[in-house]
C-alpha positions in Angstrom: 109.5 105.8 85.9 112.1 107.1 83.7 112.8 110.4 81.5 114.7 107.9 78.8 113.0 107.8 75.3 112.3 104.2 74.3 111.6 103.1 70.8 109.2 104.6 68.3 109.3 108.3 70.3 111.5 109.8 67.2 108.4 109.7 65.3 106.7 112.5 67.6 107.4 115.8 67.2 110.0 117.8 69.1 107.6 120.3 70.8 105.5 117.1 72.1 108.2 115.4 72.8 109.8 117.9 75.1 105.6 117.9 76.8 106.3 114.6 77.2 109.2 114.6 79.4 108.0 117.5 81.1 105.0 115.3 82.0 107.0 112.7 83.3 109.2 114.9 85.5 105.8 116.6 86.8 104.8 113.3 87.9 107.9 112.0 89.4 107.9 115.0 91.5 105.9 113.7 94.0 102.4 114.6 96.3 101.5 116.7 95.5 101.8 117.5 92.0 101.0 120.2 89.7 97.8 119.0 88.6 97.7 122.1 86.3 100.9 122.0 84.9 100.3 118.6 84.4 97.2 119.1 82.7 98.6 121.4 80.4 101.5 119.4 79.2 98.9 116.9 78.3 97.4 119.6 76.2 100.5 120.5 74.4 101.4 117.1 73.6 98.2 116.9 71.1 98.6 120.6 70.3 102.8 121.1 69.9 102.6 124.9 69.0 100.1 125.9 71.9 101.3 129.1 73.8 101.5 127.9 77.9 101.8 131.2 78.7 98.7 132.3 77.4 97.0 129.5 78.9 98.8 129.9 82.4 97.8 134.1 82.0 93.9 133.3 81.7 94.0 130.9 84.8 96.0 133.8 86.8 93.4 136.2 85.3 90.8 134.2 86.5 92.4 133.4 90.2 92.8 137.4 90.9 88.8 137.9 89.6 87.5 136.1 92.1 90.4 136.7 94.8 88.9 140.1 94.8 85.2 139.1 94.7 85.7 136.5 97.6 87.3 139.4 99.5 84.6 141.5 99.0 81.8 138.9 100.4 83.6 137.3 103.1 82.4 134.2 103.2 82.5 132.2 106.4 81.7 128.4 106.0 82.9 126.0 103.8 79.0 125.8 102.3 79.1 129.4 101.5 82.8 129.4 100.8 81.6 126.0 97.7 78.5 128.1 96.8 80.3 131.2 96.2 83.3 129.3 94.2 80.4 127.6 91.8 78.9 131.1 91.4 82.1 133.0 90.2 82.7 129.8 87.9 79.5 128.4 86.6 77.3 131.6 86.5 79.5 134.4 85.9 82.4 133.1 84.0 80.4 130.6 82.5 81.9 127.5 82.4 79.9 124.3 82.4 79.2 120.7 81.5 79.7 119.7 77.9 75.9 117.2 77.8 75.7 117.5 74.0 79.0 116.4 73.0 80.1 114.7 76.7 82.9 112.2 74.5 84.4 115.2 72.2 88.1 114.7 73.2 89.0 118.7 73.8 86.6 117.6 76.6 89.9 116.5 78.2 92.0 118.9 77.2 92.4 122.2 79.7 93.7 124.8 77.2 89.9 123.7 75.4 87.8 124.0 78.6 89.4 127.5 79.0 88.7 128.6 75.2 85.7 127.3 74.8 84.0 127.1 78.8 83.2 123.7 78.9 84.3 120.0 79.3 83.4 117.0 81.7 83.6 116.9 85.3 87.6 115.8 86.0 88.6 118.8 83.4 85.9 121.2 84.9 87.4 120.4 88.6 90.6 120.5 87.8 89.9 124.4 87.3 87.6 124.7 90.6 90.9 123.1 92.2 93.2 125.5 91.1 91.0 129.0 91.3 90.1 127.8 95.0 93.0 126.6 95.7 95.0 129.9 94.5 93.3 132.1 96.7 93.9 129.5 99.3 91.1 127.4 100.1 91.8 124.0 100.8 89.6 122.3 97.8 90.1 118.5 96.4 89.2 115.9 94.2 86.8 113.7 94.9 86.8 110.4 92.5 83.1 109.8 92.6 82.4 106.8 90.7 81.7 107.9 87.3 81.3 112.0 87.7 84.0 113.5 89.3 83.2 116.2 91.8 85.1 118.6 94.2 84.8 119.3 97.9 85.6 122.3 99.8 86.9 122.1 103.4 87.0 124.8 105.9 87.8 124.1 109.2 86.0 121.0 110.2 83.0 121.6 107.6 83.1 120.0 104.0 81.1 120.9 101.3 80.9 118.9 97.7 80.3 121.1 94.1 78.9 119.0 91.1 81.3 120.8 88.4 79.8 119.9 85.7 75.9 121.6 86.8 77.9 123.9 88.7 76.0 123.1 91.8 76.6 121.8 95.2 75.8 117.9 95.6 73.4 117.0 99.0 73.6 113.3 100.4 70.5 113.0 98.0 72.1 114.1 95.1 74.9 111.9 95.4 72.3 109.3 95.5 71.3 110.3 92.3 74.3 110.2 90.8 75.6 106.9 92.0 72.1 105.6 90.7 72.5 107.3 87.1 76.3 105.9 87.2 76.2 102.6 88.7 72.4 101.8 89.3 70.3 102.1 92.4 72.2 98.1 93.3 75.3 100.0 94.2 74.8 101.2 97.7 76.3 104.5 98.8 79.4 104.3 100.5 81.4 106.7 102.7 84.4 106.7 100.6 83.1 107.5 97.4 83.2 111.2 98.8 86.6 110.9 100.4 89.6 112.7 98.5 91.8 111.2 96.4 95.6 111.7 96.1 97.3 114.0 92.6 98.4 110.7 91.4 94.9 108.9 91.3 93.2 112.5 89.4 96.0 112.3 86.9 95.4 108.5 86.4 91.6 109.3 85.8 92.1 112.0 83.3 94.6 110.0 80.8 91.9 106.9 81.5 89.1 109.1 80.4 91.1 110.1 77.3 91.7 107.0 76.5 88.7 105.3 76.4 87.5 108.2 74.1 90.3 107.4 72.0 89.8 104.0 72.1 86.1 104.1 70.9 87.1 106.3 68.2 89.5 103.8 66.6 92.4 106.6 66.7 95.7 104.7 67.8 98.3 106.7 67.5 96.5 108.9 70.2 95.3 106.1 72.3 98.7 105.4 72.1 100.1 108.7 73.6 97.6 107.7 76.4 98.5 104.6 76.8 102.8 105.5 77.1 101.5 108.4 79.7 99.7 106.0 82.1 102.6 103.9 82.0 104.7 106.7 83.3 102.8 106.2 86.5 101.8 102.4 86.8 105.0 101.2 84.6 104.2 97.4 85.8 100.4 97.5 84.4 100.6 94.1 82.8 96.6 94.8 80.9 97.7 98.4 79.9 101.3 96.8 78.8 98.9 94.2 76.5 96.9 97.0 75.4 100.2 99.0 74.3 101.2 95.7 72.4 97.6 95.5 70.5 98.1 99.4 69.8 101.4 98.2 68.2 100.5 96.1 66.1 97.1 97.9 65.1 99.5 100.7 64.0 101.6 98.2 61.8 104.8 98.3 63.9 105.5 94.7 65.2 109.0 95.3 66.3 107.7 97.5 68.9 105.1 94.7 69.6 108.2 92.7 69.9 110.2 93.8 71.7 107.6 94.7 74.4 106.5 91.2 74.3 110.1 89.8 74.9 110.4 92.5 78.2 107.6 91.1 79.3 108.2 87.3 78.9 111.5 88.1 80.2 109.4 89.2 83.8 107.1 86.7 83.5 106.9 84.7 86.7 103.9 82.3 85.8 104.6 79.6 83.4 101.1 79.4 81.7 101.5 83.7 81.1 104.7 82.9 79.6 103.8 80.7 77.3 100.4 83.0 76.3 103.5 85.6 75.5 105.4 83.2 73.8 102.5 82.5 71.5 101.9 85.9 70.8 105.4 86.8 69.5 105.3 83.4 67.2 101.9 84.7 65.4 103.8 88.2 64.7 107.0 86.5 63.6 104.8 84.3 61.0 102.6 87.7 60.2 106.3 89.5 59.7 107.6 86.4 57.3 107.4 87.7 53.5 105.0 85.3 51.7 106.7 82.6 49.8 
């Protein structure tokens, strides 16, 4: 991973370009990350002019709410310590899963879950994560295939939250939600419930956003996401094909290019190579002016 610009990052603008960069330090930093700070340099790429600190004052505001109402009921298990987390969250403060409009992008975006109380499960945990986690309870991801959820340790006990009902999730339940996912054919297995590293979560959010942006037909964004995930997994050969499709769906063969040409350059398998090689011919001959 590297903090140097490469071509075509002149055309974003200077407040998202310095999110940008930030992202990419955040990430290089190492386990484990800032998955909040992260998140919110995400959020001020697509929004340049939004104020951090106002962002970074509501999640403090909402840490030091329930710091004082978990001191005040003690809790003593990591079941009570889950149920009492989705209360202060789900019931009181309100925030919930966005069913109606489940692919709106702000969805994604954490300064929107916090505005507006809502979003999908990996946006939603992300703020059970860092509320639990700042008044130091030991609370992680949990990549659940296809609804993200959270789980609470204490001690040697482990309890799971569903944050998008709000709810804590029962062997049964996760049943359910493998079968609405994935179908009953899938069976259950243990490490769909196992914790998953700062990296991965990150991974999952830009992959989310980027499948919304992809079914929406809006490139330029879909390619923000795709530059981001590249950041991370900078050897993704499909993402790297994706970016060069991006490219030239946004009229800008050079970048397709040149892309193209690092790639073939890397290219170890002779039958890939020529597959590149073939691409860069039908851009040249797009690029020739007619005659």
């Amino acid at each position: 991973m590297s903090n140097q610009s490469k071509p075509g990052d002149e055309q974003i603008p200077v407040r998202a370009r310095f999110a940008r960069r930030r992202f990419s330090r955040l990430v290089e930093a190492g386990e484990p990350l800032d998955l909040t700070e992260i998140a919110l340099t995400i959020a001020q790429e697509e929004r340049p002019d939004l104020e951090l600190a106002a962002c970074r004052e509501s999640l403090r505001e909402l840490v030091e709410s329930y710091r004082e109402i978990r001191d005040s009921v003690g809790p003593t298990s990591a079941r009570d310590e889950a149920r009492l987390l989705c209360r202060f969250l789900a019931e009181e403060q309100g925030y919930q899963g966005n069913s109606e409009e489940y692919y709106d992008p702000d969805n994604s975006y954490i300064d929107q879950v916090l505005e507006r109380r809502m979003g999908i499960p990996i946006t939603l945990a992300l703020l059970y994560i860092h509320v639990g986690c700042g008044v130091g309870l030991q609370v992680e991801g949990v990549g659940f295939p296809g609804h993200f959820l959270v789980a609470v340790v204490a001690g040697s006990e482990r309890s799971l939250i569903d944050p998008f009902s709000g709810c804590l999730v029962t062997e049964t339940g996760l049943r359910e939600l493998l079968d609405q996912h994935q179908g009953p054919a899938v069976p259950l297995q243990d490490d769909f419930s196992q914790p998953i590293t700062g990296r991965e979560m990150v991974l999952r959010m830009l992959n989310n956003l980027k499948g919304v942006y992809h079914q929406r037909g809006d490139y330029p964004r879909l390619l923000a996401c795709c530059d981001r995930i590249l950041l991370l997994e900078p050897n993704d050969v499909n993402l790297l094909l994706q970016r060069i499709a991006v490219y030239q769906r946004l009229q800008q063969p050079g970048l397709a290019l040149a892309e193209l040409g690092r790639l073939r350059a890397k290219a170890g398998n002779a039958e890939f190579r020529q597959r590149l090689e073939q691409m860069m011919l039908a851009i040249e001959i797009d690029k020739a002016p007619l005659q």
